[in-house]
C-alpha positions in Angstrom: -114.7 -119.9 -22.5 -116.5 -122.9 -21.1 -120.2 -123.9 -22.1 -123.0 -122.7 -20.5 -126.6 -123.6 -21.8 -129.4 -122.6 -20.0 -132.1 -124.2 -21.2 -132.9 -127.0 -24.3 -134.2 -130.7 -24.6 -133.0 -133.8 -26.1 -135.0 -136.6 -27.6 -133.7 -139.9 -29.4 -134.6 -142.7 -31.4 -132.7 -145.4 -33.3 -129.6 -144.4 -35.0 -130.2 -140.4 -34.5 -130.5 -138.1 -31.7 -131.6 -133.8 -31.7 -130.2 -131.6 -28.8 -131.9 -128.0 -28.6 -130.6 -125.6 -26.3 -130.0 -122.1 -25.6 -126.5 -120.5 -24.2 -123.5 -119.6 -25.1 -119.8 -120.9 -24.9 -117.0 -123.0 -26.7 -116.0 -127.0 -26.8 -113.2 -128.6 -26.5 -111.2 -130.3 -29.4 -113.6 -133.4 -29.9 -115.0 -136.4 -32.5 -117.8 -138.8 -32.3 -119.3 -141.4 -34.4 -121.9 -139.9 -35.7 -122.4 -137.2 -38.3 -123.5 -133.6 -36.8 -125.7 -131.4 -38.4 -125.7 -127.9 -36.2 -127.9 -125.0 -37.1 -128.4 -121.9 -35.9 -131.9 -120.8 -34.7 -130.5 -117.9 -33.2 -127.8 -116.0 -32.4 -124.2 -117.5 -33.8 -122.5 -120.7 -34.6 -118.8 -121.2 -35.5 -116.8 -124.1 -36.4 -112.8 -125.3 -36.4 -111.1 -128.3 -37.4 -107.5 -127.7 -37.3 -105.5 -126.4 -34.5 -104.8 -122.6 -35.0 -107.2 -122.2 -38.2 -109.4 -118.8 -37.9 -112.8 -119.7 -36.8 -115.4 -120.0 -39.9 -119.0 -118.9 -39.3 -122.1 -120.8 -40.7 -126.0 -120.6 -40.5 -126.0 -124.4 -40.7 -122.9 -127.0 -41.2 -122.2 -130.6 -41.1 -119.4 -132.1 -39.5 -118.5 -136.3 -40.8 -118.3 -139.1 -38.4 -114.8 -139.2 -36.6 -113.9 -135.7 -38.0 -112.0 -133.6 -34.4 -113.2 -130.0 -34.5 -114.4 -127.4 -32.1 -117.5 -125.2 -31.9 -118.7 -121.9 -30.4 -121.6 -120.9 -30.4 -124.2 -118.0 -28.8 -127.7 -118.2 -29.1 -130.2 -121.1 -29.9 -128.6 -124.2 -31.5 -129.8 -127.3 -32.9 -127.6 -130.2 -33.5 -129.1 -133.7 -35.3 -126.6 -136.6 -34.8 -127.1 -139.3 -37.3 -125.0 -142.8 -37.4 -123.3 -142.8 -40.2 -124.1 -146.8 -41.1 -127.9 -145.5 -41.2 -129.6 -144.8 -44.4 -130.0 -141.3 -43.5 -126.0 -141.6 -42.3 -125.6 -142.7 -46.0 -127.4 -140.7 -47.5 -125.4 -137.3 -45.6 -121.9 -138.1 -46.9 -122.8 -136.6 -50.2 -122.8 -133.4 -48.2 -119.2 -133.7 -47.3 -116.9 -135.8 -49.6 -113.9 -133.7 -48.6 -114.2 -135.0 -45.1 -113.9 -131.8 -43.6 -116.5 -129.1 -41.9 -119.2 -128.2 -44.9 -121.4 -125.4 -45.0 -125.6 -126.6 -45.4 -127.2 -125.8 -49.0 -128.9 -122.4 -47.7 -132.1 -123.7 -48.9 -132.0 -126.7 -46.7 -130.6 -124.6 -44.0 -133.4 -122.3 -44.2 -136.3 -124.8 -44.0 -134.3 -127.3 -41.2 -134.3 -124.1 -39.3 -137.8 -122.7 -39.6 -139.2 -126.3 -38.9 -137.0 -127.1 -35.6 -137.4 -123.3 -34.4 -141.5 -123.8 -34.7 -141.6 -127.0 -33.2 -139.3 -126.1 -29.9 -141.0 -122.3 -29.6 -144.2 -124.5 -29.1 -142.9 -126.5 -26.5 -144.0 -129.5 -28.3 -143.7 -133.3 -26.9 -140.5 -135.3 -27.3 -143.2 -137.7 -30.0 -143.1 -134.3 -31.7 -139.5 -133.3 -31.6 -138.6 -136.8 -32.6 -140.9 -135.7 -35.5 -139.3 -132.9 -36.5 -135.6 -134.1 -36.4 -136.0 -137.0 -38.5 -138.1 -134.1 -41.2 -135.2 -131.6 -41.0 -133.0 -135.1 -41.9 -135.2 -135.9 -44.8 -134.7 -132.4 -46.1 -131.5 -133.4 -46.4 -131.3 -136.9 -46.8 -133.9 -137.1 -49.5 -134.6 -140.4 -50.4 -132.5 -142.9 -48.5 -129.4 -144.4 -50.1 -130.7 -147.8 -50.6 -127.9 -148.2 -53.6 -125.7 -147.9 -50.6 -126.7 -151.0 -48.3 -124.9 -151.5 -45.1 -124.1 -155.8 -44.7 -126.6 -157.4 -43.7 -124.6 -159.5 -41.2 -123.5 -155.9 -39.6 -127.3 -155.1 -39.1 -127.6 -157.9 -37.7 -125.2 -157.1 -35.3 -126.5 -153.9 -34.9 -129.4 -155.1 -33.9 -128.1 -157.5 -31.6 -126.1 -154.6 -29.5 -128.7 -152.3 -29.3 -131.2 -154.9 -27.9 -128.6 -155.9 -24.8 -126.8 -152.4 -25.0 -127.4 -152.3 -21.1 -125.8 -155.5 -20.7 -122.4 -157.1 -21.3 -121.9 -157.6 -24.9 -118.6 -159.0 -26.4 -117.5 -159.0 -30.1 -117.3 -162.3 -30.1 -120.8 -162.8 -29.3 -122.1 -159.8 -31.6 -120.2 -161.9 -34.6 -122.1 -164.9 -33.5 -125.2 -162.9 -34.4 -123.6 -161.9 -37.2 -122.6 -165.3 -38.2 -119.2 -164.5 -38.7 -115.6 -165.3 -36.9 -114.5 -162.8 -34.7 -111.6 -161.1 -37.1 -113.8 -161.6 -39.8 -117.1 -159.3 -38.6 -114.1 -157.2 -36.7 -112.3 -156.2 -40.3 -116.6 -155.9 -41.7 -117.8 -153.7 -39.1 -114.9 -151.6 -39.5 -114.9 -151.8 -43.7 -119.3 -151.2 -43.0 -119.4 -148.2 -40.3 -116.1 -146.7 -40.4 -115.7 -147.1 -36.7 -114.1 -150.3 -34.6 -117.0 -152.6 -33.0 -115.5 -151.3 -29.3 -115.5 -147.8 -30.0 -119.2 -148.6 -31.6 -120.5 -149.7 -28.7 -119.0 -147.1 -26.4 -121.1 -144.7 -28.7 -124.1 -146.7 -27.7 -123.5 -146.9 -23.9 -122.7 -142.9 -24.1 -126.0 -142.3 -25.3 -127.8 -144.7 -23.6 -126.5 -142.3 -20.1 -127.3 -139.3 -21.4 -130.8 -140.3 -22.0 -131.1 -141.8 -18.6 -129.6 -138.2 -17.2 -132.2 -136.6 -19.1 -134.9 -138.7 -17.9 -134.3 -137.5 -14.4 -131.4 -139.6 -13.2 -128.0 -138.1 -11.9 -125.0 -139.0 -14.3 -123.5 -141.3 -11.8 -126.5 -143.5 -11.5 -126.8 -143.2 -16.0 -123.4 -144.1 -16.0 -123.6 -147.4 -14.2 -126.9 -148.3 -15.9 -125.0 -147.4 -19.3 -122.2 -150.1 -18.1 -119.7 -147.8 -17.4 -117.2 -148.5 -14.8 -117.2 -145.7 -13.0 -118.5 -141.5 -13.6 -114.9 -140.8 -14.0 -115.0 -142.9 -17.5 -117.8 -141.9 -18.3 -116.9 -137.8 -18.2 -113.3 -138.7 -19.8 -115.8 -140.8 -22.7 -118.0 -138.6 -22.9 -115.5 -134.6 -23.1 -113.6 -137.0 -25.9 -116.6 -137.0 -28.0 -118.5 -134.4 -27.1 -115.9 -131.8 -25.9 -117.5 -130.6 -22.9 -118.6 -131.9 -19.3 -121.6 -133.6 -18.9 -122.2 -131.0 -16.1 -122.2 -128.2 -18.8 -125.2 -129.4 -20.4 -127.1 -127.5 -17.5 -130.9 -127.7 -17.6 -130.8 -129.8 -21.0 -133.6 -132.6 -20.6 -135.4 -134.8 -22.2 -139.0 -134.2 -23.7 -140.8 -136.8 -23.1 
């Protein structure tokens, strides 16, 4: 069953990103860096993450950073991705400990619902569904987990990448921000985000393409400006952690 969606947005901002859409259809076996939180706003929403297991239905769910699953869905979605090395990040893994597929407190799942369902029936302004993606993360988030600091020198670093993102950027010259040897800040990042520096910044460079596809561009043209080496990488990069074709997104864009 491939994945059709007819209609939704996306809007970003630093460390997070919400995708709204409408349709219906299935992914492929897929992981990412970031934690997902899907809800339904209408219609149905099922998740999988072993091979074979019976398909489990939730109102809301959240699946942790690196975790291969597979969803289906029919209806109106909503899915908040949050990096797991921000606060917010932090803050989420309380919700699955058992590092597998967990349902959403049906409280939390109620109100995240209500608030993104309201806010996209109104056709509000990207400002606005930034807004209200980083509210239905503070329902759950709660205060941030500042007991849980991520290394400085991987900020840093963070920081660093995201500024030149668009550009060549090397680990040795992200540990130089970082103030560290190169296997040093590679074992950090890795001990600090849970994810290689590579694979980290190929994260990045995906996203940075899909909002430049959004924006208007075609995905050959967002891949280049993304730094990939070609649209065929990008798709492969992009099915791996997303499970579908960029092309499947359909009339997903960006609200500006």
């Amino acid at each position: 069953m491939p994945l059709v969606t007819s209609s939704g947005h996306i809007c970003f901002w630093q460390g997070g990103s919400l995708w709204v859409g409408r349709g219906e259809g299935r992914s492929d076996w897929h992981a990412h860096h970031a934690h997902q939180v899907a809800v339904s706003l209408a219609g149905s929403c099922s998740f999988r993450s072993d091979p074979g297991a019976a398909w489990t239905p939730f109102a809301g769910a959240i699946i942790p950073s690196h975790r291969k699953h597979e969803f289906e869905f029919k209806g109106a979605i909503a899915h908040l991705f949050v990096e797991p090395e921000t606060p917010q990040g932090r803050s989420l893994q309380r919700y699955s400990s058992n590092a597998g597929i967990s349902p959403l407190p049906d409280d939390a799942c109620i109100r995240i619902a209500t608030l993104l369902r309201r806010t996209e029936s109104a056709g509000d302004t990207g400002a606005a569904l930034v807004a209200a993606g980083q509210a239905a993360l503070g329902i759950l988030a709660g205060a941030v987990a500042d007991g849980m600091p991520v290394d400085r020198r991987v900020v840093k670093a963070i920081e660093y990448v995201g500024i030149r993102v668009r550009e060549p950027v090397s680990l040795a010259s992200a540990a130089a921000a970082a103030a560290l040897s190169p296997g040093r800040f590679r074992h950090l990042f890795v001990q600090e985000t849970g994810t290689p520096f590579r694979a980290y910044l190929l994260w990045l460079r995906l996203n940075v393409a899909i909002e430049s596809a959004m924006a208007g561009g075609t995905w050959t043209s967002a891949a280049h400006e993304a730094g990939f080496a070609d649209s065929a990488h990008f798709t492969r990069t992009f099915k791996r952690m997303f499970g579908i074709n960029p092309a499947e997104l359909g009339n997903l864009s960006r609200r500006r």
